[in-house]
Every structure is written in structure tokens, then in C-alpha cells.
C-alpha positions as CSV (number, residue, x, y, z in Angstrom):
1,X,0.0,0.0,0.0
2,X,3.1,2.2,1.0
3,X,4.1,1.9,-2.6
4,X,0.5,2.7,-4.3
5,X,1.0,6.1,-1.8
6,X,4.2,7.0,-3.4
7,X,3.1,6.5,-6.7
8,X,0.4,8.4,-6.1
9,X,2.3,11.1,-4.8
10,X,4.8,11.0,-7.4
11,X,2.4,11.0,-10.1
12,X,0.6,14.2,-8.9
13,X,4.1,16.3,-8.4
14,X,4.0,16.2,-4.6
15,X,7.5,15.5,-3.1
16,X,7.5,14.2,0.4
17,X,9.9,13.3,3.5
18,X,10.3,9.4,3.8
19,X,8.1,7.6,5.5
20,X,5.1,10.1,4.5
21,X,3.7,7.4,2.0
22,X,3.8,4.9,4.6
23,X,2.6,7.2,7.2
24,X,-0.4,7.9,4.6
25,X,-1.1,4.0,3.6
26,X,-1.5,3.0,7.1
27,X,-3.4,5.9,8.4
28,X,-5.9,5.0,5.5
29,X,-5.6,1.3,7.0
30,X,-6.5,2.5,10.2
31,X,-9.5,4.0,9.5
32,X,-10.7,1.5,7.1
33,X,-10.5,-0.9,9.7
34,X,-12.4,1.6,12.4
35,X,-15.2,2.0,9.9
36,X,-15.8,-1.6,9.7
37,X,-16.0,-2.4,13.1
38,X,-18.0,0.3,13.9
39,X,-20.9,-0.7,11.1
40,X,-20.3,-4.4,12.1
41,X,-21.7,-3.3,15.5
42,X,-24.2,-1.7,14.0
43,X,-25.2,-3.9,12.2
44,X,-25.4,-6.5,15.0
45,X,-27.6,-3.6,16.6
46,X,-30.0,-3.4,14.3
47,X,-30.5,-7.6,14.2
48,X,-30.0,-7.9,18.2
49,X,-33.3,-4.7,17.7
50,X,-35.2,-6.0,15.1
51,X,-35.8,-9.7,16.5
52,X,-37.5,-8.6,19.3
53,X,-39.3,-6.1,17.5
54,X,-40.9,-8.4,15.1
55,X,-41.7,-11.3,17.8
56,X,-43.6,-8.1,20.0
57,X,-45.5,-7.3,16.2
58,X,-46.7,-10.9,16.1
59,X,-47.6,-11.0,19.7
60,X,-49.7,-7.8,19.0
61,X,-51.4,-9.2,16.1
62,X,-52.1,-12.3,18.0
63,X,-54.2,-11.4,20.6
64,X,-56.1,-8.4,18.0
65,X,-57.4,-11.7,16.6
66,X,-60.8,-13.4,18.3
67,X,-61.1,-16.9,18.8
């Protein structure tokens, strides 16, 4: 990734101290990996929510209905 960084750099005219590129390709990482665990917990929220949600629904529905 540290080289994909310096050829980006390179490619745009930007000249920078060593160890920028690599500074850049894992701060990228970093965040990546940040966002994904952050929408796999929400994720898991919204199933750990929506189960009980829908089994209350049908519970409510149920006893609407007359025997």
C-alpha cells in the first residue's frame, strides 16, 4: 500500500519526507478498519433490535385476533 501512496504522490508532483507514504497507507488502513468495526456493531444492533421487535409485532397481532 506504501508503494500505491508514493506512486500516487509521485504521479501528482507532490514531493514528500520518507516515511510520508507509509505514514499515509497506514493511516488510511486504520480507519478503514475503524469504519468496519463500527458498522459491524451496528449492524449487530439493528439484528439484536429487530428480532425482538418483530416477535412483539406478532404478539400484538395475535391477541387483536378473536377466537
Amino acid at each position: 500500500m506504501g508503494a500505491f501512496f508514493e506512486s500516487l504522490f509521485s504521479v501528482t508532483g507532490i514531493t514528500l519526507p520518507g516515511g510520508a507514504a507509509r505514514f499515509a497507507a497506514g493511516f488510511t488502513s486504520f480507519v478503514t478498519a475503524i469504519q468496519a468495526v463500527c458498522l459491524f456493531f451496528a449492524a449487530a444492533n439493528f439484528f439484536y433490535r429487530t428480532i425482538p421487535l418483530h416477535h412483539g409485532m406478532t404478539l400484538r397481532m395475535a391477541s387483536v385476533v378473536s377466537d
